[in-house]
N, C-alpha and C positions, 0 to 999 in steps of 0.2 A: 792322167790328166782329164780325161774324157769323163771320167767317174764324177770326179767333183765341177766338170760345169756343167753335167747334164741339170745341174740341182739351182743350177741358175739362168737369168735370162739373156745369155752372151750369143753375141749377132756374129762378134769375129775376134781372133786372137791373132792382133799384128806382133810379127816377129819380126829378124833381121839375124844379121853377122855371118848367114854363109853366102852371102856376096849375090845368091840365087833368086830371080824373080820368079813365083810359082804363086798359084793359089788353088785350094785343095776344099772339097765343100763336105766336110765330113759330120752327119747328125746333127745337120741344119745350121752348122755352125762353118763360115768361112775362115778356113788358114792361110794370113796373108803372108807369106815371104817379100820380103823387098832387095832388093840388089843393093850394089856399092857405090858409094860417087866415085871411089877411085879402084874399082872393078876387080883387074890382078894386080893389086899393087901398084896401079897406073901402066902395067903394062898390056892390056887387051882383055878381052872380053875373060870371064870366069864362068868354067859352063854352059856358055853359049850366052849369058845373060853379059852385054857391053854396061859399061860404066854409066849409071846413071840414078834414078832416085823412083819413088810411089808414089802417086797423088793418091789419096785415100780420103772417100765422102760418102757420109750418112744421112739418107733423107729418111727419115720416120723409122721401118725396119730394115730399107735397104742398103747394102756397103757394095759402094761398087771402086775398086780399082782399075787405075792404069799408068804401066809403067813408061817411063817417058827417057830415053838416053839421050842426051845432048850432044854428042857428036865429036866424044873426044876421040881423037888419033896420037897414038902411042908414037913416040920419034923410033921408039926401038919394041916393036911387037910381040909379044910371046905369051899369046890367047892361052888359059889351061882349057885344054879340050872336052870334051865330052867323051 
């Protein structure tokens, strides 16, 4: 993948579906991960990342993220761990 967007002018490749908020700065190029709104299933945090969503905004070349949980509590908990 690296191969083919070195040859282009990409600031950041958002992704999503492993539930994970991460972002990785690899060859000037930002890897956005975003989390899940319903986290494990609805039942607690996935990898230490709680249930929630990415704001994601581009002024000219910069992408700056942040991940925001809204403060759901599980009635019945069972976090996958780290």
């Amino acid at each position: 993948m690296l191969r083919i967007l070195r040859d282009y002018d990409v600031l950041a490749v958002l992704q999503a579906h492993s539930q994970v908020s991460e972002r990785i700065e690899l060859n000037g190029i930002s890897f956005i991960t975003t989390g899940a709104v319903a986290g494990a299933d609805w039942r607690g945090a996935f990898l230490g990342t709680p249930e929630g969503y990415t704001e994601i905004a581009v002024l000219g070349r910069a992408v700056t993220s942040h991940y925001r949980s809204y403060g759901f509590a599980s009635v019945d908990p069972q976090p996958v761990a780290i």
